[in-house]
Backbone as CSV, one residue per row, in Angstrom:
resi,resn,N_x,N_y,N_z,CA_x,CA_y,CA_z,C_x,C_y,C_z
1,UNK,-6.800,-10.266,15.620,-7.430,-9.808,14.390,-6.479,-10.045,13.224
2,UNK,-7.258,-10.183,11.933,-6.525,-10.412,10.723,-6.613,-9.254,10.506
3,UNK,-5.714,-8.498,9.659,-6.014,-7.485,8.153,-4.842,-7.726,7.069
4,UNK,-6.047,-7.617,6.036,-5.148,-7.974,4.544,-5.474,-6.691,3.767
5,UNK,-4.820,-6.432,3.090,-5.500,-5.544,1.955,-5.807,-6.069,0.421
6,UNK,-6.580,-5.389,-0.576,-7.380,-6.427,-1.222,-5.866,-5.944,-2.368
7,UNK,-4.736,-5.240,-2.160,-3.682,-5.632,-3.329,-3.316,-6.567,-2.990
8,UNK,-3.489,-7.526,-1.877,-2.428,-8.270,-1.498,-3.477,-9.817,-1.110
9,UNK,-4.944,-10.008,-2.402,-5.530,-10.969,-1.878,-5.895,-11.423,-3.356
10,UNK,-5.586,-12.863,-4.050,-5.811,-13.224,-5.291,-7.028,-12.928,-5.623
11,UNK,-7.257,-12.477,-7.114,-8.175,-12.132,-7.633,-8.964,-13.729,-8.075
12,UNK,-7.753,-14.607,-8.453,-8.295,-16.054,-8.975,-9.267,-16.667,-7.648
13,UNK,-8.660,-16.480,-6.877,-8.928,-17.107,-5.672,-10.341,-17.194,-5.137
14,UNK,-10.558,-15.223,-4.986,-12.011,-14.451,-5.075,-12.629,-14.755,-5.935
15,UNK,-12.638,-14.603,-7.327,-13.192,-15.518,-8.463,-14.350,-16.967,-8.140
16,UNK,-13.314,-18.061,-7.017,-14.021,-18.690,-7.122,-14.731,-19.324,-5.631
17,UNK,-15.262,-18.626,-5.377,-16.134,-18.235,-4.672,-17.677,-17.804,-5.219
18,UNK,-17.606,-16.813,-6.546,-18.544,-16.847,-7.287,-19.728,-17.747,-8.802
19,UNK,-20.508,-17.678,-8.692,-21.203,-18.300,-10.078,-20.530,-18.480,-11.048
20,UNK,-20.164,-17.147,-11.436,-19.436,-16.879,-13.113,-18.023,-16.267,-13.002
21,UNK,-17.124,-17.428,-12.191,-16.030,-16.444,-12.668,-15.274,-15.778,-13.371
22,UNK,-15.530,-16.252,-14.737,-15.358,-15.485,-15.752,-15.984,-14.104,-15.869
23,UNK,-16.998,-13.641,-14.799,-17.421,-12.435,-14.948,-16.792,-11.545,-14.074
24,UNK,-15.553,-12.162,-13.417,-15.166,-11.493,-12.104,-14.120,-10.566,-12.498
25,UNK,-13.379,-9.569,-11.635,-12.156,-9.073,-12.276,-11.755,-8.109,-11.053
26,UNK,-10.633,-7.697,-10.789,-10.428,-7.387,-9.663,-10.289,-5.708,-10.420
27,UNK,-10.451,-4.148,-9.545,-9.823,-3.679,-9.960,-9.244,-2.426,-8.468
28,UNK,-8.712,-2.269,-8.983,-7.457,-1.553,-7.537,-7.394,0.027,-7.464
29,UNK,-8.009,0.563,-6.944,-8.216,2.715,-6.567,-7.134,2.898,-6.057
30,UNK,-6.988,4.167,-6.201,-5.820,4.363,-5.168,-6.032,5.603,-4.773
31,UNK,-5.462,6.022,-3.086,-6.203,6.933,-1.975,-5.708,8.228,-2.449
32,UNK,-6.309,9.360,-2.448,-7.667,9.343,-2.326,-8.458,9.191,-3.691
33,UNK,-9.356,8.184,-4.005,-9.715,8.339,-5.644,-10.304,9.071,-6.302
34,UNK,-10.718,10.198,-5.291,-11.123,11.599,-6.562,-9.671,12.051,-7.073
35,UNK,-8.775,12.116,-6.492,-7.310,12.720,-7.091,-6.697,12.134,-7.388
36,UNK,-6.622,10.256,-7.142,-5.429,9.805,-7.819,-6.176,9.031,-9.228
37,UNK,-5.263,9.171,-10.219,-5.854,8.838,-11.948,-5.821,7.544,-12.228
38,UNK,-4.936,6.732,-10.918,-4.632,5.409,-11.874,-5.817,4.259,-11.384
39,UNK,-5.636,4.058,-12.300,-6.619,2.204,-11.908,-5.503,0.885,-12.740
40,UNK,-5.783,-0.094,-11.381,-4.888,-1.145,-11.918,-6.121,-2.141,-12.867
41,UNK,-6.063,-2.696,-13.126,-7.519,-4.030,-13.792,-6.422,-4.998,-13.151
42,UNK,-7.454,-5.836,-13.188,-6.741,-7.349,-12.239,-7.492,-8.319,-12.848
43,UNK,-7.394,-9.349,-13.995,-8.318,-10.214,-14.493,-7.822,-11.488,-13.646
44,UNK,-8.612,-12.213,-13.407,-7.993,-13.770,-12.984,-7.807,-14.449,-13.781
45,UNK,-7.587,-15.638,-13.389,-7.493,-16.708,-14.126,-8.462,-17.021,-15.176
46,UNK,-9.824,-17.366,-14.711,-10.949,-17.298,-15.746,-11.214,-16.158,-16.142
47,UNK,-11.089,-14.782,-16.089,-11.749,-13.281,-16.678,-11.840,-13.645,-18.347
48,UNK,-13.121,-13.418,-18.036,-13.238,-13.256,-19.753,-12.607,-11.591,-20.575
49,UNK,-12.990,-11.980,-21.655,-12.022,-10.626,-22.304,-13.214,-9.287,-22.007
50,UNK,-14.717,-9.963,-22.177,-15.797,-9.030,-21.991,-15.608,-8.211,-21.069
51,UNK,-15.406,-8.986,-19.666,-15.848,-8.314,-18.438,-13.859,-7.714,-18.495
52,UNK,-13.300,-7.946,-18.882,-11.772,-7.339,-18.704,-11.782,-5.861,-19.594
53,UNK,-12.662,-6.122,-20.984,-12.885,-4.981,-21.326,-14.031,-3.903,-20.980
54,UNK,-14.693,-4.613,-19.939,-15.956,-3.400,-19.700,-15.026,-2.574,-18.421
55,UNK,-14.383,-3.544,-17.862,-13.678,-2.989,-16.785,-12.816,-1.942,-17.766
56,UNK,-11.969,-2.094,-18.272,-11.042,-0.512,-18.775,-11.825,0.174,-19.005
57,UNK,-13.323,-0.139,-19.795,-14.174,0.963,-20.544,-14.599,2.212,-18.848
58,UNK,-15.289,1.048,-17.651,-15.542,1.645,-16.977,-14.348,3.025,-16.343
59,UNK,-13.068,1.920,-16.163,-12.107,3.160,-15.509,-11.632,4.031,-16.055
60,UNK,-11.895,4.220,-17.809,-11.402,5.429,-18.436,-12.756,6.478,-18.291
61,UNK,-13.711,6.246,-18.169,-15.209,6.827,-17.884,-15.166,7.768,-16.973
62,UNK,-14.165,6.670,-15.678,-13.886,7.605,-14.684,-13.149,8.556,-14.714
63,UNK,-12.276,8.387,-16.057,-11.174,9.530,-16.101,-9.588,8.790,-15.759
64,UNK,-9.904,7.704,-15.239,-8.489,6.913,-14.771,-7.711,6.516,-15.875
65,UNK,-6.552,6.602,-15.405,-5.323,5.679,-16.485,-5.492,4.602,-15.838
66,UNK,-5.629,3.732,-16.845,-5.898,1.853,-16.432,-4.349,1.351,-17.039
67,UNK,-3.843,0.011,-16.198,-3.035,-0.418,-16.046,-3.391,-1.641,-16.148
68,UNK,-2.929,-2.985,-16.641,-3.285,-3.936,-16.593,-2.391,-4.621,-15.522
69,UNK,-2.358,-5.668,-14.771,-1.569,-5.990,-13.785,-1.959,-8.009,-14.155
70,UNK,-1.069,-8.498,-13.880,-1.171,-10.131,-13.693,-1.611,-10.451,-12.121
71,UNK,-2.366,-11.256,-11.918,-2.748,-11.770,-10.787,-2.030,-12.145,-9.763
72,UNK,-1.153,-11.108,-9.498,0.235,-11.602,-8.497,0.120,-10.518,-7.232
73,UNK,0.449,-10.847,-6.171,0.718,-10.742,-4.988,1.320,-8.792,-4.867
74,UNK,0.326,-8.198,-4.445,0.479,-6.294,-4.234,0.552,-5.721,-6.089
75,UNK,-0.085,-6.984,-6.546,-0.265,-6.283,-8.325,1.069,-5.344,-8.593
76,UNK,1.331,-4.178,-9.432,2.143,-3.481,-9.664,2.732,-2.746,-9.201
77,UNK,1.578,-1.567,-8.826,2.031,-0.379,-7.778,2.566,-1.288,-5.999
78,UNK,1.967,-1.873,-5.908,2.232,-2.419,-4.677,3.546,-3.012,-4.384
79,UNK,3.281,-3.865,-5.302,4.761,-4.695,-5.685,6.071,-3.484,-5.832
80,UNK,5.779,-2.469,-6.112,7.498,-1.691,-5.795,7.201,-0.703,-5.238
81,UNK,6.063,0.134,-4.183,5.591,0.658,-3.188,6.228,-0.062,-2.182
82,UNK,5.539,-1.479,-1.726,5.651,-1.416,-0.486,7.537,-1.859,0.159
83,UNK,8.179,-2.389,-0.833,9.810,-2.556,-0.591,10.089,-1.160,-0.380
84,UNK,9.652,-0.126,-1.102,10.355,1.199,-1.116,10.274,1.658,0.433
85,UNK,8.784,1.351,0.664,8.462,1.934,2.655,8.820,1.243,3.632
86,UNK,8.871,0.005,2.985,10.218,-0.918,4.175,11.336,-0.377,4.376
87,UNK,11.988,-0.190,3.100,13.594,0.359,3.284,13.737,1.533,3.602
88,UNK,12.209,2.244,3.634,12.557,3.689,4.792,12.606,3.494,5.865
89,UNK,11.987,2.588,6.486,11.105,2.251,7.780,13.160,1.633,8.361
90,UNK,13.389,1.141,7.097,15.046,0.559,7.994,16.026,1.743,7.638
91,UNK,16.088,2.487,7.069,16.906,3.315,7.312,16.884,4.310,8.187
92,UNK,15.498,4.694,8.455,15.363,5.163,9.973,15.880,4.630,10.868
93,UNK,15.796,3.413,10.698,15.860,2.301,12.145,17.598,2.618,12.133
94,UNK,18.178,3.018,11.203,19.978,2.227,10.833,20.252,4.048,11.371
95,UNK,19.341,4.982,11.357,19.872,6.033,11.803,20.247,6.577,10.066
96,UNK,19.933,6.522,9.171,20.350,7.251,7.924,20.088,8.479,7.557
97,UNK,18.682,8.527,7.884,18.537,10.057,7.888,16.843,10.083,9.130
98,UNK,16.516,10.947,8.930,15.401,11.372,10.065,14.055,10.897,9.217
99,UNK,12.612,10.979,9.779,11.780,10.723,9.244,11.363,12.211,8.278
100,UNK,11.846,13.627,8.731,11.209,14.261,7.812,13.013,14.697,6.551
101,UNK,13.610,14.154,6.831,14.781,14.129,5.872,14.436,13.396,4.370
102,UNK,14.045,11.885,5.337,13.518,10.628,4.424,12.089,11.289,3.758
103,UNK,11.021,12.157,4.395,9.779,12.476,3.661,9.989,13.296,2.557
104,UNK,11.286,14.186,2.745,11.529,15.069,1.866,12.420,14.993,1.062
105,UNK,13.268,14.101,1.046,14.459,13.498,0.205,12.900,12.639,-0.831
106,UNK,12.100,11.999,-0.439,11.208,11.295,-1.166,10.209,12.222,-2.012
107,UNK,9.698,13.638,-1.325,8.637,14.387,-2.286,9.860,15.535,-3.050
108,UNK,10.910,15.823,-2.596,11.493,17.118,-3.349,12.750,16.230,-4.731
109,UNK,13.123,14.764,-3.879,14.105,14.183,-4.997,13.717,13.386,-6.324
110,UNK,12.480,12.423,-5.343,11.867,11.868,-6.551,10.242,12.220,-6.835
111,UNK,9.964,13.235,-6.797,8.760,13.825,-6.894,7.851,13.322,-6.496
112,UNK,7.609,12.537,-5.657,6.414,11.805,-5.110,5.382,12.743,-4.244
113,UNK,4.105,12.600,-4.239,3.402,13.694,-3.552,3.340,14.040,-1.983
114,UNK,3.582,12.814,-1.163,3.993,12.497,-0.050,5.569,11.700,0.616
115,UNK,5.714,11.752,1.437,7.321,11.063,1.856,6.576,10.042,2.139
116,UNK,6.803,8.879,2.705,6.691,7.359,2.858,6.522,7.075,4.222
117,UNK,6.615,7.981,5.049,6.104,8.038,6.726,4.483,8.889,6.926
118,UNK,4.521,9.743,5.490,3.161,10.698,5.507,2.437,9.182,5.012
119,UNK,3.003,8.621,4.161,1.556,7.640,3.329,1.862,6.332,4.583
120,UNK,2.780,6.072,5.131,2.632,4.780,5.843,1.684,5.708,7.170
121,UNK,1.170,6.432,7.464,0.656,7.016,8.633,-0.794,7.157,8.093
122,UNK,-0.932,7.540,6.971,-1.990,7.222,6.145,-2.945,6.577,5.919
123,UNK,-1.721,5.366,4.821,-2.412,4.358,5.131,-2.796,3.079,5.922
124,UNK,-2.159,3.477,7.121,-1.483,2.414,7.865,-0.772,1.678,8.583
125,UNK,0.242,1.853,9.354,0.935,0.999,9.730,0.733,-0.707,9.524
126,UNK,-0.097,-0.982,10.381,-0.421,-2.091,10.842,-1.422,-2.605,9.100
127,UNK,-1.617,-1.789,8.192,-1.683,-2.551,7.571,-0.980,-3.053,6.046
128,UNK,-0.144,-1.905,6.007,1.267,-2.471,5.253,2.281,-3.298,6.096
129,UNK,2.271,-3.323,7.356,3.176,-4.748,8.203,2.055,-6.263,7.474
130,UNK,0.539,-6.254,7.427,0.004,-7.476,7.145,0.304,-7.355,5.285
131,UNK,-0.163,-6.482,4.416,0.361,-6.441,3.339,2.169,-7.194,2.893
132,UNK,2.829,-6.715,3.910,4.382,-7.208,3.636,4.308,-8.758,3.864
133,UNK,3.641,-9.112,5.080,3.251,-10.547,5.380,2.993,-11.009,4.249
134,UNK,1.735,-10.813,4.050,1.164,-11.744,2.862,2.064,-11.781,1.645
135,UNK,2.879,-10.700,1.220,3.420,-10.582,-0.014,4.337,-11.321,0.113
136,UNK,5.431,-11.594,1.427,6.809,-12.128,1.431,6.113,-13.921,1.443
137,UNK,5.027,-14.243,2.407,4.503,-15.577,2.189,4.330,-16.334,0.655
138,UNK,3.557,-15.067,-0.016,3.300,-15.548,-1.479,4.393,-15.862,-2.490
139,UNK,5.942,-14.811,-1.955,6.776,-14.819,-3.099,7.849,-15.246,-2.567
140,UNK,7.977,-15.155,-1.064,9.187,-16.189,-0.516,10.147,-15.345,-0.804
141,UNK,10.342,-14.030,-1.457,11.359,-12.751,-1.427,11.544,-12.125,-0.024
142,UNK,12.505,-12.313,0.417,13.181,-11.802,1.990,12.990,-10.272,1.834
143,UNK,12.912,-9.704,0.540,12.717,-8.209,0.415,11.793,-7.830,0.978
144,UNK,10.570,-8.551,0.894,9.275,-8.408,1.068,9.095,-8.524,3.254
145,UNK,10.160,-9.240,3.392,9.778,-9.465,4.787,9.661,-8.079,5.996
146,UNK,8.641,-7.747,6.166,8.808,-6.532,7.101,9.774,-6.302,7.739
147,UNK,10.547,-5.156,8.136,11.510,-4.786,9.063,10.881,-5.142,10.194
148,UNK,11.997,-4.920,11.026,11.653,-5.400,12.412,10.743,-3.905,13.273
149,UNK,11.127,-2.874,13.155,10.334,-1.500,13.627,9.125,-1.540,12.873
150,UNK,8.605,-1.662,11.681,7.248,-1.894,11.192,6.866,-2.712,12.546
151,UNK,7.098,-4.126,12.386,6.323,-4.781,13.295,6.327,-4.470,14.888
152,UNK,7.110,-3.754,15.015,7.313,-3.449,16.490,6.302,-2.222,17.227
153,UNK,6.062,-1.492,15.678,5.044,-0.437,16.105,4.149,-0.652,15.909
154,UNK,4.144,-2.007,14.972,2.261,-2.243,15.137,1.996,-2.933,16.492
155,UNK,2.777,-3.594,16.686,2.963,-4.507,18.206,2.425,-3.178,19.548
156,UNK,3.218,-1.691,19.289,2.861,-0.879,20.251,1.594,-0.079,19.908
157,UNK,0.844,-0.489,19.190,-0.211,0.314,18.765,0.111,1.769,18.141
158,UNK,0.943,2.041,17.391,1.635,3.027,17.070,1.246,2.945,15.220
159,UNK,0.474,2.973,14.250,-0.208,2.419,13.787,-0.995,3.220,12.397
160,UNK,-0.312,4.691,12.824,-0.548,6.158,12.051,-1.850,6.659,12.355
161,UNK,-2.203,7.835,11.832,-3.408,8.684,11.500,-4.649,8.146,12.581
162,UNK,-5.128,6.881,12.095,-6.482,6.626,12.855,-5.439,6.346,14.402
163,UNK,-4.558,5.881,14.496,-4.666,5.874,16.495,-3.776,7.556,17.017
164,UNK,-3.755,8.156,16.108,-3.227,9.262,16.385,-1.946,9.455,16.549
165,UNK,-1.285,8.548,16.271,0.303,8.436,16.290,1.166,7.607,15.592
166,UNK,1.915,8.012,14.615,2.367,6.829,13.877,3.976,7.496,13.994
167,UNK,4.654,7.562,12.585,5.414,8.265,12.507,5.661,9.639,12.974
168,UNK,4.817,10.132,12.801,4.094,11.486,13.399,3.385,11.561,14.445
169,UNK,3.021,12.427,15.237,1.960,12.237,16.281,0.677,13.664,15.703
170,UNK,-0.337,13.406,15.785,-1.567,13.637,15.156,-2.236,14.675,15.860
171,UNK,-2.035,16.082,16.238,-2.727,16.811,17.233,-4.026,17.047,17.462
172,UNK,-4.834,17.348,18.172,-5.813,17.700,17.730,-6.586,19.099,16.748
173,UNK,-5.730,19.941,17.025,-6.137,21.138,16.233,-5.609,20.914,14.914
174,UNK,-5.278,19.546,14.405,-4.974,19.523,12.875,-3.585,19.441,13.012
175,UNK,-2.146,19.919,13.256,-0.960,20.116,13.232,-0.171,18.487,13.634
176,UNK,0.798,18.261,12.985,1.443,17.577,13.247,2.807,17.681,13.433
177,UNK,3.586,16.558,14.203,4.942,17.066,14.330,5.812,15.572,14.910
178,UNK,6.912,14.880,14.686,7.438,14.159,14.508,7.078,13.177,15.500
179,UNK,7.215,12.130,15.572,6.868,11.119,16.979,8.071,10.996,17.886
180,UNK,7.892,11.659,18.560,9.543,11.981,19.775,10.144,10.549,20.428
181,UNK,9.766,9.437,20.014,10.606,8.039,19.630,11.030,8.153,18.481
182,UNK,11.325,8.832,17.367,12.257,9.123,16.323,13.045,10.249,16.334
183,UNK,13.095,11.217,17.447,13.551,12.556,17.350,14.858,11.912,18.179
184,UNK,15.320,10.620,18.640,16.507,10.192,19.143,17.913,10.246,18.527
């Protein structure tokens, strides 16, 4: 199986595929989108200014802060998101600190709402390992290249939230508690 995510798939590209690409325009939610405010806009190559401006009109409607982003590879937020959850994913691996050290050094130091093992369990494993793919292919930045434990746990089906075990392991009565392959 493939998976991509759509920060990490040209908007120009999608564009032309359609009639009018000038009517096309990418724009980017972020989880969960009743609570989070931002919206990226993503115009392509052809976006006209119309459909670039109905798009902000729409996401301030929603209440969102709109962001404009250039047609590049994990757009903005992505682009310095997903290096940040790599270099947790390796400092775990290097033994630096623990996964709930790293979650909480991340929500109590730099105020973030989650640590970076809560949102990679989230959103994903296995699909920020194909996100890092595509991004390091597009920009040829070694930063971008997944750690080797990303890929190793998508390799073990280990994968977060939906297989019930990622960083965390997923109980059933709701509770969670560390994945005892990191409690080493």
């Amino acid at each position: 199986s493939f998976l991509i995510s759509s920060s990490s798939i040209s908007i120009s590209k999608l564009a032309s595929f359609v009639k009018k690409p000038e009517n096309f325009i990418g724009t980017h939610f972020f989880s969960p989108v009743p609570v989070m405010k931002l919206l990226e806009v993503i115009p392509g190559i052809k976006t006209n200014d119309e459909t670039y401006k109905t798009a902000l009109a729409v996401g301030e409607k929603l209440g969102k802060v709109c962001i404009t982003s250039k047609d590049s590879a994990g757009f903005i937020v992505n682009r310095l998101l997903d290096p940040m959850l790599n270099e947790a994913i390796r400092m775990l691996d290097e033994g630096v600190g623990t996964v709930e050290d790293i979650d909480n050094g991340t929500k109590y130091g730099l105020g973030h709402p989650m640590g970076p093992f809560e949102l990679l369990d989230m959103a994903g494993i296995d699909i920020e390992c194909a996100v890092m793919n595509v991004m390091h292919g597009q920009t040829g930045n070694p930063y971008f290249a997944p750690s080797p434990l990303l890929t190793k746990m998508v390799e073990s089906g280990m994968i977060g939230r939906k297989a019930g075990i990622g960083f965390y392991v997923y109980n059933e009565d709701g509770t969670k508690e560390v994945n005892p392959a990191f409690k080493k």
